[in-house]
N, C-alpha and C positions, 0 to 999 in steps of 0.2 A: 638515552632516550631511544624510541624504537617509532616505526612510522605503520601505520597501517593502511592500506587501498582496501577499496570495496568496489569488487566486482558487479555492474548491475547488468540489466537485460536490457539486451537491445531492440525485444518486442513488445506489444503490448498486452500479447496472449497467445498463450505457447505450452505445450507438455514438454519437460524437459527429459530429453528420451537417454542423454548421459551429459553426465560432467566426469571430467577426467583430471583430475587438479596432482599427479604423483611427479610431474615434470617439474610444474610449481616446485613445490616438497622440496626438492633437494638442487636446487636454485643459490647460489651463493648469496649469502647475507639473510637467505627466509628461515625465518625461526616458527612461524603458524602461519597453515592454510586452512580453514573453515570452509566447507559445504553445510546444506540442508541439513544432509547425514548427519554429520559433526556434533550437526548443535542437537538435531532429534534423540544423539547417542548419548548425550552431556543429559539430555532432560531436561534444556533452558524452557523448554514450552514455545506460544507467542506470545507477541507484545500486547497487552491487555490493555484495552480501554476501558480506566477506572471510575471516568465518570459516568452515572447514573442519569440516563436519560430517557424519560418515557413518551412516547410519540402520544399525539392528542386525545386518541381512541384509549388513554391509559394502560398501553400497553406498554413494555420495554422496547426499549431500541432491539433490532437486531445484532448478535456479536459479530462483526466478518472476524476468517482467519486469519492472522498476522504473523508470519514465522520471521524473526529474525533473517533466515538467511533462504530463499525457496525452497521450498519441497513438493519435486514434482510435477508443478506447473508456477507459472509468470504471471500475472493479474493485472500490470502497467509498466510501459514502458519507466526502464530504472529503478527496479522491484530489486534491491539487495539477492545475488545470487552465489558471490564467494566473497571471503575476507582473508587479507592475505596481512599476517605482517613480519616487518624484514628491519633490519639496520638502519634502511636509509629507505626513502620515500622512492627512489630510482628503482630500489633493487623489489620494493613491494608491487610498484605498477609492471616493471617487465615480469615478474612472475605471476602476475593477474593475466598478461597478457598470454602466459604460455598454456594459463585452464582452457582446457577444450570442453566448450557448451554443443551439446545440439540439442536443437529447437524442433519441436513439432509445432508449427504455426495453427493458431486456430485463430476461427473470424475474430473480430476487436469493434468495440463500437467505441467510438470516441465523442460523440456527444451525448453531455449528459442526457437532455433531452429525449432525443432518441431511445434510451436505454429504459428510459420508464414505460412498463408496460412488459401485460402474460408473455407478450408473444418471445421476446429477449430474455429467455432465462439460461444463458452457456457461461455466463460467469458465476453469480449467484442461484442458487437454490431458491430463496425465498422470492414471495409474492411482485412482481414488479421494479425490481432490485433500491426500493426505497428502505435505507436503513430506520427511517424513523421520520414521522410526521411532524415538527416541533411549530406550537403556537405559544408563546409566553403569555397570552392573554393582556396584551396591555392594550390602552387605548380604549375607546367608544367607537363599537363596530356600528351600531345603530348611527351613531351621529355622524361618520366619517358617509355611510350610506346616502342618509339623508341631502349633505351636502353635494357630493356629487351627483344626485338627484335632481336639485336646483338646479348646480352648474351649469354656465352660459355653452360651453364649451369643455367635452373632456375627453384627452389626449392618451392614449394606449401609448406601451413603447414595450418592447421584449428588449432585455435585460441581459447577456451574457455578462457572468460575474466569474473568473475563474472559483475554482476549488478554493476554499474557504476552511481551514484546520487549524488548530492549536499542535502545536511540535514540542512538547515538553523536550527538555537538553538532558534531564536528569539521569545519571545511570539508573543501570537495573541493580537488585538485589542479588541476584544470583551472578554466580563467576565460571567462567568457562576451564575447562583443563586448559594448560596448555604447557 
């Protein structure tokens, strides 16, 4: 059996101005080192989100970019940036540790909140960096209205709810050289 470490970043947004992974490479017990490159050269793509989701306005979700492994730039801190694997789980992390990353730091906005809105556009391209609007329409908006309308007494509260995702385990379909 063979062990593999993943490389991640240490920032939350960043050009990646080199990765130098050839120390790695020939490390006792490493049999693969993965960069960006690697996998852009293999043709794996990114990780596709397959489900179909259209925000309220009927329009499609937004796709953001997903690579496997970075290319180029960092988008969150622990953004997969090398995969090393080796004999033994010791020998994949000291040879993580021997990749030399450098960072070009760029601003980072760490509340979501914050982040909505024209004026924030250095990660995302698109409008407001809102991937998609979602209402399921369930419920009686009318009545829910009405009631708090009456209401003797009604209590506001702002909410922070971390990041909220489904993490499928599943492999991919495609195989890397190695």
């Amino acid at each position: 059996m063979t062990q593999a470490f993943v490389l991640r970043s240490p920032v939350a947004h960043a050009h990646i101005k080199r990765i130098d992974a050839s120390a790695a490479r020939h490390m006792p017990g490493v049999l693969f080192v993965a960069t960006g490159e690697d996998v852009r050269a293999d043709g794996l793509g990114d990780v596709p989100c397959t489900v179909p989701l259209m925000s309220r306005d009927g329009k499609p979700r937004h796709d953001t970019p997903r690579p496997v492994l970075a290319l180029g730039k960092v988008r969150h801190v622990g953004q997969p940036v090398a995969l090393v694997v080796a004999e033994t789980l010791a020998a994949a992390r000291d040879a993580a540790e021997a990749i030399e990353v450098e960072y070009d730091t760029l601003p980072a906005v760490t509340d979501a909140k914050a982040a909505i809105g024209a004026a924030r556009r250095s990660v995302r391209a698109y409008s407001g960096h809102i991937v998609f609007d979602w209402d399921n329409d369930t419920g009686d908006a009318k009545a829910t209205d009405a009631a708090f309308a009456k209401a003797a007494r009604v209590v506001s509260l702002d909410l922070v709810n971390n990041r909220v995702v489904v993490n499928s385990m599943e492999s991919r379909k495609r195989h890397c050289r190695v």
